[in-house]
C-alpha positions in Angstrom: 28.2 -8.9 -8.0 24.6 -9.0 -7.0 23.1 -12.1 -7.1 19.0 -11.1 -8.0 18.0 -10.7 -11.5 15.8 -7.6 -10.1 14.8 -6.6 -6.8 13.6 -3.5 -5.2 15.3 -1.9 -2.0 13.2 -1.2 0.8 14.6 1.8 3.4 13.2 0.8 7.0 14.8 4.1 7.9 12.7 6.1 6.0 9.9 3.8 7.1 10.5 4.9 10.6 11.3 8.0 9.4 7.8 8.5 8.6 6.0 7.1 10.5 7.7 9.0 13.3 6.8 12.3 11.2 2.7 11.2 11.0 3.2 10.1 14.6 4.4 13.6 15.9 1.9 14.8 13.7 -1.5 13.9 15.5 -2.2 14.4 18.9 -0.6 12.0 21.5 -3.7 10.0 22.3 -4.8 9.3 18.6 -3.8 6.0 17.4 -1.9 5.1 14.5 -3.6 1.9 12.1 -0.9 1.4 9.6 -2.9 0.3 6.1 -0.9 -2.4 4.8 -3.0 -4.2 2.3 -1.7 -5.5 -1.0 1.2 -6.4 0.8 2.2 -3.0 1.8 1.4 -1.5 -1.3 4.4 -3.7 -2.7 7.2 -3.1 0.1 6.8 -6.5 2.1 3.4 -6.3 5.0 5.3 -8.8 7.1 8.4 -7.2 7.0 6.8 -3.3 7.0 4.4 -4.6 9.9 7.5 -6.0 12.0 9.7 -2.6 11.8 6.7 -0.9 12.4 5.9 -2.8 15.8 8.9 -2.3 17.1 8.5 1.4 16.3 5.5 1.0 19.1 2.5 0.9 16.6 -0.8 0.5 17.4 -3.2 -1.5 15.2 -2.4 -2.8 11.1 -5.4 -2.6 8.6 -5.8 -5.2 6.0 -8.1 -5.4 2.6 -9.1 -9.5 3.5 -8.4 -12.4 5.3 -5.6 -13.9 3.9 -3.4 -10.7 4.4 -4.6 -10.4 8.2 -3.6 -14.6 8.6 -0.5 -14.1 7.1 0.4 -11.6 9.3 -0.8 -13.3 12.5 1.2 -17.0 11.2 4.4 -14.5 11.2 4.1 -13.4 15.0 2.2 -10.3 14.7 0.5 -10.0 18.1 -1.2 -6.1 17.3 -4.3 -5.6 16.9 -5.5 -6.3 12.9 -8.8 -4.6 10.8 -9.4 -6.1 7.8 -11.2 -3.2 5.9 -12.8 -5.2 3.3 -15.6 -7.5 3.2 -14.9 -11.6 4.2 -17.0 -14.3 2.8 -19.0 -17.3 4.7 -16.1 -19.3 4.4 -13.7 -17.4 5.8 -15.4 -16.5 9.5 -14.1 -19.5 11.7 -10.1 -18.5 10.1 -10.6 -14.9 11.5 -12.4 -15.5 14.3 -9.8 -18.3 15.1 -6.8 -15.5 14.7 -8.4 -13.0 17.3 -8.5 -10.8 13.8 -11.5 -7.8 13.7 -13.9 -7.9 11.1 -15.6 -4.7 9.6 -19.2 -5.2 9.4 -21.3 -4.2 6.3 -24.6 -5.3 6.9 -27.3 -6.5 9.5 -27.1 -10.0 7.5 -23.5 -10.2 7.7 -23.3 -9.4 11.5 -25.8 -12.6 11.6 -23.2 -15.1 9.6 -20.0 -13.8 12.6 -22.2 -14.0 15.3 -23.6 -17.6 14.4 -19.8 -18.6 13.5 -18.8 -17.2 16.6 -21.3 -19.0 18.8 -20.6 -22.8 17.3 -17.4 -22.1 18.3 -17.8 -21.0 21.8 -15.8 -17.3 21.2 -16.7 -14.2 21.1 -16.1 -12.2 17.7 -14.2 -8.9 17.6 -15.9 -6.6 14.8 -16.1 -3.1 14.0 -19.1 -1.5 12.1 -18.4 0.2 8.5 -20.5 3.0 7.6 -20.8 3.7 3.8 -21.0 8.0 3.8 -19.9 8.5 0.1 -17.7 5.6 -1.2 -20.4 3.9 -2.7 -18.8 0.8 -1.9 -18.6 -1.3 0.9 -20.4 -0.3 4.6 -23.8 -0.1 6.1 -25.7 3.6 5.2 -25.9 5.6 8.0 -30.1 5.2 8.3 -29.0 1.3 9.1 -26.6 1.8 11.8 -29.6 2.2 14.5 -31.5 -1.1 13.6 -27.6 -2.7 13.4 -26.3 -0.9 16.5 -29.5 -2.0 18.5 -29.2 -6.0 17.4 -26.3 -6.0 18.3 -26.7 -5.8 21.9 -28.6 -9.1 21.5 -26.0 -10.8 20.2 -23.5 -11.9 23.1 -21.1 -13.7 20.6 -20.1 -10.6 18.9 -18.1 -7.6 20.4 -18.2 -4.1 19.1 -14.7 -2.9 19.0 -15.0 0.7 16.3 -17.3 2.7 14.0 -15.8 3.8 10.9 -16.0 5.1 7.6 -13.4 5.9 4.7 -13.0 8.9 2.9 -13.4 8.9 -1.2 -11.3 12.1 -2.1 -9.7 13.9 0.8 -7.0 14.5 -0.8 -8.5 16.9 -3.7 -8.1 20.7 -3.1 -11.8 21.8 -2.2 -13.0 19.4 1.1 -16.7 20.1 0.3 -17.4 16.5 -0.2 -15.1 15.3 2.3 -17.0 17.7 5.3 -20.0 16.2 3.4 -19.2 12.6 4.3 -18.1 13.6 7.9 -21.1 15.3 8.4 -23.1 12.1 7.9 -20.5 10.0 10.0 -21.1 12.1 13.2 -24.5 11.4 13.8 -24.1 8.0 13.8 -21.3 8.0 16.0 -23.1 10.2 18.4 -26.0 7.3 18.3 -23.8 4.9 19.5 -23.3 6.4 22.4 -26.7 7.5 23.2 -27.4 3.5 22.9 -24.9 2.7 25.6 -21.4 2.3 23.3 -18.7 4.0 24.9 -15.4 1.8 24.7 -15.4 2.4 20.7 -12.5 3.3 18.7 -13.9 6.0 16.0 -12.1 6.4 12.6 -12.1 8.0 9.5 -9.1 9.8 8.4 -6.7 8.1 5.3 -3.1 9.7 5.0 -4.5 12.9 3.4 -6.9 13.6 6.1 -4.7 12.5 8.9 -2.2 14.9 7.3 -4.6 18.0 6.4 -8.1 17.0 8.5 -7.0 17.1 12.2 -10.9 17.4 13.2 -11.3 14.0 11.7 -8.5 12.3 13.3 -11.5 11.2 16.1 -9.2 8.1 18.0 -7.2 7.2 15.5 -5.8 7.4 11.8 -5.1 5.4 9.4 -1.8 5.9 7.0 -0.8 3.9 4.6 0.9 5.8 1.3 2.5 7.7 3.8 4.5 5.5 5.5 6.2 4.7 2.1 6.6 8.5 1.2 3.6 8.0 -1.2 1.3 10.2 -2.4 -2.4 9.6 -4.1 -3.7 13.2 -3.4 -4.1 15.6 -6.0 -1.4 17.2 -7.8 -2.3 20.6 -5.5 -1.6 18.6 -2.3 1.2 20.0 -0.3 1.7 17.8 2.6 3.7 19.8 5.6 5.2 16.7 6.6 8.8 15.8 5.3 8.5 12.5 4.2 11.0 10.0 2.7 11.1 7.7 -0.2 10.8 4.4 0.7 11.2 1.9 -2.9 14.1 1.7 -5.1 13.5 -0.7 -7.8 16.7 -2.2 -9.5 18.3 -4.8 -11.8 21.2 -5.4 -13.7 22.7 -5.7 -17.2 22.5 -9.6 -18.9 23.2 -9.1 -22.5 25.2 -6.7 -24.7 24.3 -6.7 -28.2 25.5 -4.6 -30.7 22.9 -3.9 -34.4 23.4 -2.4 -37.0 21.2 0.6 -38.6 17.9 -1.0 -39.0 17.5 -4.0 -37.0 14.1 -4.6 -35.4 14.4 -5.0 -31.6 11.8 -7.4 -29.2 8.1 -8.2 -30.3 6.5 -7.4 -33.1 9.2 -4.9 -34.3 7.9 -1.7 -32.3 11.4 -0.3 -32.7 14.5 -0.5 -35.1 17.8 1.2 -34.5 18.3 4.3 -37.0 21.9 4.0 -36.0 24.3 1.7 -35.3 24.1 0.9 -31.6 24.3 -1.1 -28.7 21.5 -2.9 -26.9 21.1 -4.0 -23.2 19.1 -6.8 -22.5 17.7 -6.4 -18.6 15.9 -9.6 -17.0 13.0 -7.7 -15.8 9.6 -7.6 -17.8 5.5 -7.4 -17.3 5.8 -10.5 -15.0 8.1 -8.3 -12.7 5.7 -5.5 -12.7 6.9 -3.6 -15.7 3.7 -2.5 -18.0 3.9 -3.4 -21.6 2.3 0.1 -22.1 5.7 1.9 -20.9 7.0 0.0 -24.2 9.6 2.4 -26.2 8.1 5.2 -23.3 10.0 5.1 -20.4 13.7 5.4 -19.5 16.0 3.8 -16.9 19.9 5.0 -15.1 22.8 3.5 -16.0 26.0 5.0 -14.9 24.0 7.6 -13.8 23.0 8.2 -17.2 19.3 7.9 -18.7 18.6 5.2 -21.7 15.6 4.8 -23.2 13.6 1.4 -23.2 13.5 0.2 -26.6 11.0 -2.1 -28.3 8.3 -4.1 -26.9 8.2 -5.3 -22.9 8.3 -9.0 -22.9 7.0 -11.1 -19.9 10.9 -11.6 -18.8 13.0 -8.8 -20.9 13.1 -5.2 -21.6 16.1 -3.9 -24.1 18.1 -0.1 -23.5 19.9 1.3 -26.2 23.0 2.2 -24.1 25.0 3.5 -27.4 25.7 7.0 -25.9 26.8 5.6 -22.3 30.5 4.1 -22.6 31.8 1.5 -20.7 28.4 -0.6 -19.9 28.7 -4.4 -19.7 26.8 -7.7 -18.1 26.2 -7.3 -14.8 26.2 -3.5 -14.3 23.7 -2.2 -11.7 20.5 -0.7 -13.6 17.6 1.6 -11.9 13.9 1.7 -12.5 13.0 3.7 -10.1 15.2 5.6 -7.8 18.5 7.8 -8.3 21.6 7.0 -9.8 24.1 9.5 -9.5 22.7 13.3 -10.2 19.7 11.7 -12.1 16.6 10.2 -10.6 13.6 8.3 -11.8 10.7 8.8 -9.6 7.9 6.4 -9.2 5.7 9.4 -10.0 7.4 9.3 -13.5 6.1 6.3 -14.4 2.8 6.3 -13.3 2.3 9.7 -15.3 3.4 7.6 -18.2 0.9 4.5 -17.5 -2.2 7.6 -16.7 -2.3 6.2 -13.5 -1.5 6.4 -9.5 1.9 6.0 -8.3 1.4 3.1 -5.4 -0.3 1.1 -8.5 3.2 0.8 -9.8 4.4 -0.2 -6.5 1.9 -2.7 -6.0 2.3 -4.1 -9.3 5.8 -5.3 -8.5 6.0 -9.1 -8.9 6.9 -12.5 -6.9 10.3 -13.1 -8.6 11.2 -9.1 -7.5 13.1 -9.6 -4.8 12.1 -7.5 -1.4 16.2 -6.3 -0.1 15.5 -4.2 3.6 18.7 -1.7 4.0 18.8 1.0 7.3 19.3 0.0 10.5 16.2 0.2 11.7 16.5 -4.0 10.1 18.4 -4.0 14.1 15.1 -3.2 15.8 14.0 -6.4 13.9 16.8 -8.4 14.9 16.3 -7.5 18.6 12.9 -7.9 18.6 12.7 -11.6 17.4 
């Protein structure tokens, strides 16, 4: 008997697994930054960032504040990037935590370093260069006048230059070389201003994987670790790399209708048989889309059924009429194998039109995070 209504099993040894395979991928003196923003893409960033400590890791990069504090109040002690943007309110908290800050701007460099100062510590930051993500970083004309003030400013201390990568995981790297090619410079000006102790990055799984010549110091992983993939279809990665997430619940009603009868909101589906209907406690509040309604399929008895009628906030229904035998409480899978059959993540996310870690990190607060392999020892003797 299992005692969660749905809950998603998280292998620390294929965690380990893979991170030892992008580890004895890159050269020994390039660093690993595990990426473990939106809570590990879904698989637990205290619990991930733990195993992965123990596995010798070198830095964890974040997308704000409150992931990096969370991960400090739970004993982390290595070194934390958050790669986004903080607002005014927020300095003192990360300052306070010994957490780095990427810098965007001249002006925000200005808000840390005054923060920084009232406080009577000095500020580790690292400066973001924008070369083709159109998002968040300084342009590369701006890192001289930024690079320059910065020597004035004793309150903050330049830890890394980096930049992040839009597409390097499409087929044809002609954009990618692009935005390296307008990364160098500036990291060749730092230098010739007097910066040698910096820690230069660029590379995201797929160019850590398939780039070695942007690797620089160190890399930065994060679908990876969780045998993820957002590349393009064409991607081939040489690395043998493990599936991390199965995602499971369990049988709480059988029904059996007759030929006809409407099933869930708004009558999206009615039996043309009679039949039998499961009722699963797991719905869009658990991370299950309302667009997979009467779409997608789950494993029972290592069988597929179909999802029938509309997702509810707490409930999906199966029509389990061709699987004998299946009663409250049996063990269902969303996402993972059952038997000879197998529902990958990538399944669903070709269903929803979109990427397959925004299914993982869709997964919601009642799913309950269950860490199997014994790499969970390593955790145990580590605490």
């Amino acid at each position: 008997m299992h005692h969660h209504r749905v809950w998603a099993e998280i292998d620390c040894d294929a965690i380990a697994h893979n991170y030892r395979a992008l580890r004895g991928h890159v050269a020994p003196a390039t660093k690993i930054m595990a990426v473990l923003k939106a809570d590990a893409y879904g698989h637990g960033a205290v619990m991930v960032a733990k195993l992965l400590e123990a596995q010798k890791l070198d830095a964890i990069g974040v997308g704000d504040s409150q992931e990096a504090l969370e991960l400090r109040d739970s004993g982390i002690n290595l070194p934390i990037l958050i790669l986004g943007t903080i607002v005014p309110g927020e300095i003192d908290l990360v300052i306070g935590a010994g957490v780095q800050a990427n810098l965007h701007s001249l002006e925000m460099a200005r808000e840390i370093a005054a923060v920084a100062r009232r406080m009577g510590k000095v500020a580790e930051v690292q400066l973001k260069i924008d070369t083709g993500m159109g998002r968040l970083g300084a342009d590369p004309y701006q890192a001289v006048r930024i690079l320059r003030a910065l020597r004035t400013m004793p309150n903050l201390k330049l830890r890394g230059i980096n930049t992040h990568f839009s597409s390097a995981g499409e087929a044809s790297r002609t954009f990618t070389e692009r935005q390296l090619s307008r990364f160098l410079p500036v990291v060749e000006l730092a230098k010739t201003l007097g910066y040698h102790d910096l820690t230069i990055h660029a590379a995201n799984h797929a160019a850590a994987i398939s780039m070695p010549h942007a690797h620089f110091d160190m890399v930065r992983p994060g679908l990876a670790l969780y045998g993820l993939s957002g590349a393009a279809p064409e991607f081939v990665t040489p690395l043998d790399l493990k599936r991390v997430l199965t995602l499971k619940t369990q049988v709480a009603f059988i029904k059996d209708v007759a030929e006809g009868t409407p099933v869930s909101y708004d009558r999206k589906w009615y039996a043309q048989a009679p039949t039998r209907i499961a009722t699963l406690p797991v719905g869009y509040n658990d991370g299950l889309p309302v667009q997979l309604t009467n779409r997608a399929q789950v494993l029972i008895h290592g069988r597929r059924a179909p999802m029938v009628g509309r997702i509810a906030m707490d409930y999906v229904m199966v029509d389990v009429g061709a699987i004998p035998g299946v009663k409250r409480g049996d063990i269902v899978t969303l996402i993972g194998r059952d038997g000879n059959e197998e529902i990958k993540i990538e399944e669903l996310a070709n269903l929803l039109g979109t990427v397959p870690y925004a299914v993982s990190c869709g997964l919601g607060r009642r799913v309950r995070r269950v860490y199997t392999g014994r790499s969970m020892a390593s955790l145990s003797n580590a605490a």
